[in-house]
C-alpha positions in Angstrom: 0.0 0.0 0.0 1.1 3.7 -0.6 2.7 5.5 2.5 1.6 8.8 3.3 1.0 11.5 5.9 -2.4 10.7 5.9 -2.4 6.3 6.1 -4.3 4.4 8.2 -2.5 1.0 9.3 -5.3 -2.0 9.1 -4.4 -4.3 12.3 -4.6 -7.8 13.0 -4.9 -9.4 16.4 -3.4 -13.2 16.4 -4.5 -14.7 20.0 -8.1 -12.7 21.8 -6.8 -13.6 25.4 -6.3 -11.5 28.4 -3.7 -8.8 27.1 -6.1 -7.8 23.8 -8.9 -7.7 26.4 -6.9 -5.4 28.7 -5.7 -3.6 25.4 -9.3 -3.0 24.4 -11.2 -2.1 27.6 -8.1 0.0 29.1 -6.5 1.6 26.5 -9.0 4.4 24.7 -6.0 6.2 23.5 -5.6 3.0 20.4 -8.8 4.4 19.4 -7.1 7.7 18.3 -4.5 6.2 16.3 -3.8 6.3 12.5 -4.9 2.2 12.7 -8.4 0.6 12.1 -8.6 -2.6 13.6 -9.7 -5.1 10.4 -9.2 -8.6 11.7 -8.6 -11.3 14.1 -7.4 -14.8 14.6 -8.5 -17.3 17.6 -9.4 -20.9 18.2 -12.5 -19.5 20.7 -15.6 -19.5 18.9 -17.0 -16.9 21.6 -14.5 -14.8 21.2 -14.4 -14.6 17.2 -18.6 -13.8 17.5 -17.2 -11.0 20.0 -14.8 -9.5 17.7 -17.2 -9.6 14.8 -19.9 -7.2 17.0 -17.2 -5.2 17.9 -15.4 -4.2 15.1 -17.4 -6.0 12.0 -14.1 -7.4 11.2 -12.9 -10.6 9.5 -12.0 -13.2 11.9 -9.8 -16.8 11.5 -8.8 -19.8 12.9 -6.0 -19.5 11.8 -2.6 -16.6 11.8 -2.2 -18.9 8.5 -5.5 -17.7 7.2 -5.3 -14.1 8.6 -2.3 -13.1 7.0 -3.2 -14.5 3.5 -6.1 -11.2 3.9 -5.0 -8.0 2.0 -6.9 -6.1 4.6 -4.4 -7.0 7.2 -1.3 -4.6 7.3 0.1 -5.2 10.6 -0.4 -8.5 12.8 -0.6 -8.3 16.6 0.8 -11.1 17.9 -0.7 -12.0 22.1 -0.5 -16.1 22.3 1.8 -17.9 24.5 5.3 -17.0 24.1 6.3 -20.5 22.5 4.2 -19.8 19.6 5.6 -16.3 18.9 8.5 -17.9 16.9 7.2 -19.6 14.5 4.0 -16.8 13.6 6.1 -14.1 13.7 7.6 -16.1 10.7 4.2 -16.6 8.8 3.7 -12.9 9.3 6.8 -11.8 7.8 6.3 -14.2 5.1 3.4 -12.7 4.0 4.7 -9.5 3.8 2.6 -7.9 7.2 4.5 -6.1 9.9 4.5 -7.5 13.3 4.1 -6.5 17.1 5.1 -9.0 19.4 3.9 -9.2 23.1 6.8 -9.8 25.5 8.6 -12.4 25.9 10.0 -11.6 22.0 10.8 -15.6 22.1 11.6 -18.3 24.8 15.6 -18.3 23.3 17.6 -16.0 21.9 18.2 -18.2 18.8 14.6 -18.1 18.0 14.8 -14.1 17.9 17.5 -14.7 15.3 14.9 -16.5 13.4 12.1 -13.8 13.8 14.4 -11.0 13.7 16.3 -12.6 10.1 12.5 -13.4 8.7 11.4 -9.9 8.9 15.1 -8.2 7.4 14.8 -10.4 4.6 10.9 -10.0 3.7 11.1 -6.1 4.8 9.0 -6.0 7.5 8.8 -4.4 10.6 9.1 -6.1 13.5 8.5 -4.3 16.9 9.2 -6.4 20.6 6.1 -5.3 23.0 4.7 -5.2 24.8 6.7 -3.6 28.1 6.1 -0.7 30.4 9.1 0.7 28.7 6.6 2.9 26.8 5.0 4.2 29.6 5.1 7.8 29.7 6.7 8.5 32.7 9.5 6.0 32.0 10.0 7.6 27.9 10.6 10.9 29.8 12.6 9.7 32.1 15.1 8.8 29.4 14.1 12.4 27.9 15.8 13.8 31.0 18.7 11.5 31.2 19.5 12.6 27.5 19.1 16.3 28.5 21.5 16.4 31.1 18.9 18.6 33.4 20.4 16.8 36.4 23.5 15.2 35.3 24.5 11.5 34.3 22.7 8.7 35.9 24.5 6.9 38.4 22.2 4.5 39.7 18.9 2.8 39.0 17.1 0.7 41.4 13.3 -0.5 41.1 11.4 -2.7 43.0 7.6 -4.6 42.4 5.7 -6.3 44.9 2.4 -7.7 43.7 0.5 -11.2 43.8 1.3 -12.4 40.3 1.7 -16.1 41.2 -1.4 -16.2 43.3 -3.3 -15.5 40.4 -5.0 -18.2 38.6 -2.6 -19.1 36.2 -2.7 -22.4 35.1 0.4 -24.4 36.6 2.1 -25.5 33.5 2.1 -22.2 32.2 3.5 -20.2 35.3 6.3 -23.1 35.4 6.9 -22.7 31.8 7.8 -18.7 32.4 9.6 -19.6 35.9 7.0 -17.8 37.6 7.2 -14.2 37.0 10.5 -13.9 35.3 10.3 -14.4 31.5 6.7 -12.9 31.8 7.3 -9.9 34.2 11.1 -9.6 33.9 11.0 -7.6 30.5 9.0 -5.5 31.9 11.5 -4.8 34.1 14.8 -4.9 32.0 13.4 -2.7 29.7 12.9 0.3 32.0 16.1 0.0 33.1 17.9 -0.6 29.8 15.7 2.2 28.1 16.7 4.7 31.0 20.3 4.4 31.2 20.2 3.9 27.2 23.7 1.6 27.1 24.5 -2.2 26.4 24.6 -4.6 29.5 27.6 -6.2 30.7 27.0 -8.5 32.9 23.9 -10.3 35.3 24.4 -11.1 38.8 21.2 -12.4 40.2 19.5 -14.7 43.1 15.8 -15.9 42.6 13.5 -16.7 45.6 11.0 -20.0 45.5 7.2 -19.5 45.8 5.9 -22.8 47.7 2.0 -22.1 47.4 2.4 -22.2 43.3 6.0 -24.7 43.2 7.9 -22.3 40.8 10.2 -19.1 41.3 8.5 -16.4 43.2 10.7 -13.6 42.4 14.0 -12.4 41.8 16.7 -10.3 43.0 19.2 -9.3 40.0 22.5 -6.9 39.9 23.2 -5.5 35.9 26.0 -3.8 35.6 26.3 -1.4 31.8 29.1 -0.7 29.9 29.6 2.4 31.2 29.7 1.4 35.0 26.6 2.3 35.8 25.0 -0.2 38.1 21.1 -1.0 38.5 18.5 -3.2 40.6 15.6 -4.6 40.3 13.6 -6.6 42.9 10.8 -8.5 42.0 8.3 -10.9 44.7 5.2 -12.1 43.3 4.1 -13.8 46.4 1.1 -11.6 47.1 2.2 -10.4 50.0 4.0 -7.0 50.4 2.4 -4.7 47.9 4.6 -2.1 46.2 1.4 0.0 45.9 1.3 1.0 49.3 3.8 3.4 48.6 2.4 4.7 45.5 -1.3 5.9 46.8 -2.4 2.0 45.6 -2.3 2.9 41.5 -2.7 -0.1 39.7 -0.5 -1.4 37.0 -3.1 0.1 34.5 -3.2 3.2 36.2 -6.8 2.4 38.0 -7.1 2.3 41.4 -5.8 -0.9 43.2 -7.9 -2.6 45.7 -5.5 -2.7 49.4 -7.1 -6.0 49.5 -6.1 -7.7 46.1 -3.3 -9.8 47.5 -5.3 -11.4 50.1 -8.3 -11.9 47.9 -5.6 -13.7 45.6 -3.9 -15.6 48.3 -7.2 -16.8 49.5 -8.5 -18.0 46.0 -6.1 -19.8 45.1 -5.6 -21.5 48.5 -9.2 -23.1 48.1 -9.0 -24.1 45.0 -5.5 -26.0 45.9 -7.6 -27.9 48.3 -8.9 -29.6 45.3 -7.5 -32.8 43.0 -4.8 -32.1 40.8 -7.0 -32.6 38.0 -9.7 -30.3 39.3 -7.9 -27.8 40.3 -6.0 -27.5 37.1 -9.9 -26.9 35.5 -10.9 -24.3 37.7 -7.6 -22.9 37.3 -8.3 -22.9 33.9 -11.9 -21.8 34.1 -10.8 -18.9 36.3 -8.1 -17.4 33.8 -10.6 -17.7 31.1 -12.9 -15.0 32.6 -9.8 -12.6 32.1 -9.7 -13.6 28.0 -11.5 -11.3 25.9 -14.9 -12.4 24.3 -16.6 -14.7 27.6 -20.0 -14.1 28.0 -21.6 -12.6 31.3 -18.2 -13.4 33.1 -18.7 -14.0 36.5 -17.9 -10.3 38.6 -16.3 -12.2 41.3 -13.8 -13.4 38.9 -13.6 -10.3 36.8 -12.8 -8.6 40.3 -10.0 -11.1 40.9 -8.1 -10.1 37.9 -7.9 -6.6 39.4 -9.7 -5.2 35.8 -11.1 -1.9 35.5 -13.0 0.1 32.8 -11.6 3.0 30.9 -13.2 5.2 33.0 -11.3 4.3 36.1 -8.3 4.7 34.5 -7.1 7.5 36.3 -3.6 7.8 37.0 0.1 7.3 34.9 0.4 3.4 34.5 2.7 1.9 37.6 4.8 -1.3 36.9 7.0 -1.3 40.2 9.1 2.0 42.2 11.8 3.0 39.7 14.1 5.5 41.8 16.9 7.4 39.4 19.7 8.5 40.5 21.6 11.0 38.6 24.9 13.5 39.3 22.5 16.6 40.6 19.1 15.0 41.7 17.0 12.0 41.6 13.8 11.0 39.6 10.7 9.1 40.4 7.1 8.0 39.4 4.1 10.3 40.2 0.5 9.3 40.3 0.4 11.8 37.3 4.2 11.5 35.9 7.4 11.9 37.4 8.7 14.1 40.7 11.9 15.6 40.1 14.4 16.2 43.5 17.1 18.7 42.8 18.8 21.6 44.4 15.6 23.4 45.1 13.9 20.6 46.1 11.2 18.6 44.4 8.9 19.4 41.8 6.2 17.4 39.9 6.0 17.1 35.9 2.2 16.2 34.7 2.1 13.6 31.9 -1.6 13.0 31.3 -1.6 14.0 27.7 1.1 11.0 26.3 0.2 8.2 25.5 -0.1 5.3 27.3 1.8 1.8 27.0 0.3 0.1 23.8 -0.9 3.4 22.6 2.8 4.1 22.4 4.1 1.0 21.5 1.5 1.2 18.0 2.1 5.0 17.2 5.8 3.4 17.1 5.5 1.2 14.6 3.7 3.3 12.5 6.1 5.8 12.4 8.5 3.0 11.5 6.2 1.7 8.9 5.0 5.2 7.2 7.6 7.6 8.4 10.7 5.2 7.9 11.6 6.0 11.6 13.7 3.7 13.5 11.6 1.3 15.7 12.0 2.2 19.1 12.5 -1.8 20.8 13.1 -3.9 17.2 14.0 -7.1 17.7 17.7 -7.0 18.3 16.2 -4.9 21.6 13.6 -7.6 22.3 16.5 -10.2 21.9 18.8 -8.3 24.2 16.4 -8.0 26.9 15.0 -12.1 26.5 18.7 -12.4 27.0 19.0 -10.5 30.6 15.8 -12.4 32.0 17.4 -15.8 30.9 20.7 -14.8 32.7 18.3 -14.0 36.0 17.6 -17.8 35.6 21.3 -19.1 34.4 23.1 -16.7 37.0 20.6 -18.4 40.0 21.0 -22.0 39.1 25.0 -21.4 38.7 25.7 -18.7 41.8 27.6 -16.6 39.0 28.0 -13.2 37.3 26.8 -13.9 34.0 28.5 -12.2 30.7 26.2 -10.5 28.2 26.4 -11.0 24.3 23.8 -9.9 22.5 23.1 -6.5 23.9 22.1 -3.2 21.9 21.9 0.7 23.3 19.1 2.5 23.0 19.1 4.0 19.8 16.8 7.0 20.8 
């Protein structure tokens, strides 16, 4: 299709689970956007009929079928991170460009695959989706650039939630060591954005979660190239809540129940009172009133996941404390974007008119796609940050630093 000033992007959704559903009810911003939302793909019949009354798109069984659509110019990709591989592929074949929710792949090899399919077809290929592209995290890198209050020095950030208590099935919370492949790039991706250089080396120690039998968090030293050093602590447990200290904003930027950890804990301890077998169903059952398209979902279980309506959105989105620490002052998260401490002492910068997280992430690619902009996180980015969350792993099972390869600087 021609490029101009004036294109609208026709998008694709592979895979109408929980983060399209939090995309869709959450994120009014995507509305505004040079896209128009054309198609879908999903094995849930429910979900398909959903789609079709909300957007009288074209929907598929298949990414196989969706991509062969000429109505289809980029394909968001939100299954299960061992299927990103091989669709991010069939996308690229096909000529469409490609958004990929995080984890990019499950090994870095496999991002040499996606990120080889899309140079040689000439497609786009864009690693999201992370809170990176929050707003007050893009300006804190604004700042850091700037030199307002000197080099950073230090960067430590720290996120308590219940994660592991939620009803995740237990094969699939194993298969991304609890929160570390599935939360960590969250993580490594505010840091690496902020400081903006390659990673040196990984130094990290994980703690076990008993109630769910898998990793409960993670404690992890990066050092960059340039000597900075970083932190970031991560407990999924469900007990401590990081959003005490943050006037209890949400992840999504809604307000956040006090409660929700408990009211996780305590679910998923009755259900564990059941079989194996049965447990695994409701687990199952329970996760599926998160995806998008389920009919009268029960509000006990939609109150579980912690999801909100656009109009509660409120505040800045809130993954974790991320405290900066540069030559002449220090930087953190405000309800409403970021508080600056300096000689004069602190002042607040409002950020309520950026976009928001996927917002963001979309408006990026299209720049890349109709502007011939670089792409913010491309996939030699999602590769290097896959590559810190398996060293979190490596470096805990071996009690040692672990060497990076495959990192990239932030290209700005």
């Amino acid at each position: 299709m021609a490029m101009n000033s004036d294109t609208v992007l026709r998008l694709g959704f592979v895979g109408l689970g929980q983060a399209v559903n939090r995309m869709f009810r959450q994120y009014p911003q995507i509305k505004k956007l040079p896209y128009t939302i054309t198609a879908a793909a999903d094995m849930r019949e429910q979900a398909l009929k959903q789609f079709r009354a909300d957007f009288k798109g074209e929907t598929y069984r298949s990414i196989e079928e969706l991509c062969k659509s000429p109505n289809v110019d980029v394909v968001y990709i939100a299954t299960p991170p061992e299927l990103h591989a091989e669709q991010v592929l069939i996308a690229a074949e096909h000529g469409k460009h490609v958004v990929v929710e995080k984890p990019l792949a499950l090994s870095t090899a496999d991002c040499d695959r996606m990120i080889e399919a899309a140079e040689r077809h000439g497609v786009k290929l864009l690693a999201g989706h992370t809170h990176s592209f929050d707003a007050p995290i893009r300006k804190m890198r604004e700042i850091v650039k700037s030199g307002e209050i000197g080099d950073v020095v230090m960067v430590n950030s720290w996120n308590f939630n219940e994660f592991n208590p939620r009803p995740w099935p237990t094969n699939e919370l194993k298969d991304t060591f609890g929160p570390i492949l599935n939360q960590g790039p969250h993580h490594v991706d505010i840091i690496r954005q902020i400081v903006g250089r390659k990673v040196k080396s990984v130094r990290a120690q994980t703690i076990w979660d008993p109630l769910r039998g898998v990793e409960g968090g993670y404690l992890c030293f990066m050092q960059f190239e340039n000597g900075v050093p970083a932190s970031i602590v991560y407990d999924a447990r469900g007990f401590f809540d990081t959003s005490e200290l943050f006037w209890w904003v949400a992840e999504g930027g809604s307000p956040r129940d006090p409660e929700v950890n408990a009211k996780m804990r305590r679910n998923f301890h009755a259900v564990n009172k059941l079989g194996e077998a049965e447990r695994e169903r409701v687990l199952e059952e329970q996760k599926e009133a998160g995806r998008y398209g389920v009919e009268n979902p029960d509000p006990k279980l939609w109150d579980l996941w912690g999801y909100s309506g656009p109009e509660e959105i409120r505040y800045q989105p809130f993954f974790g404390l991320t405290v900066l620490s540069c030559e002449r002052g220090a930087i953190r998260q405000s309800q409403h974007g970021l508080i600056i401490y300096g000689e004069d002492g602190p002042r607040e910068i409002s950020l309520e008119d950026e976009l928001r997280g996927r917002a963001a992430e979309l408006m990026d690619l299209y720049n890349g796609v109709v502007h011939g902009k670089p792409i913010f996180h491309d996939g030699r980015w999602g590769k290097a940050t896959l590559e810190v969350c398996l060293a979190i792993i490596d470096s805990a099972k071996r009690g040692e630093e672990i060497q990076m390869h495959h990192q990239v600087g932030m290209s700005d």
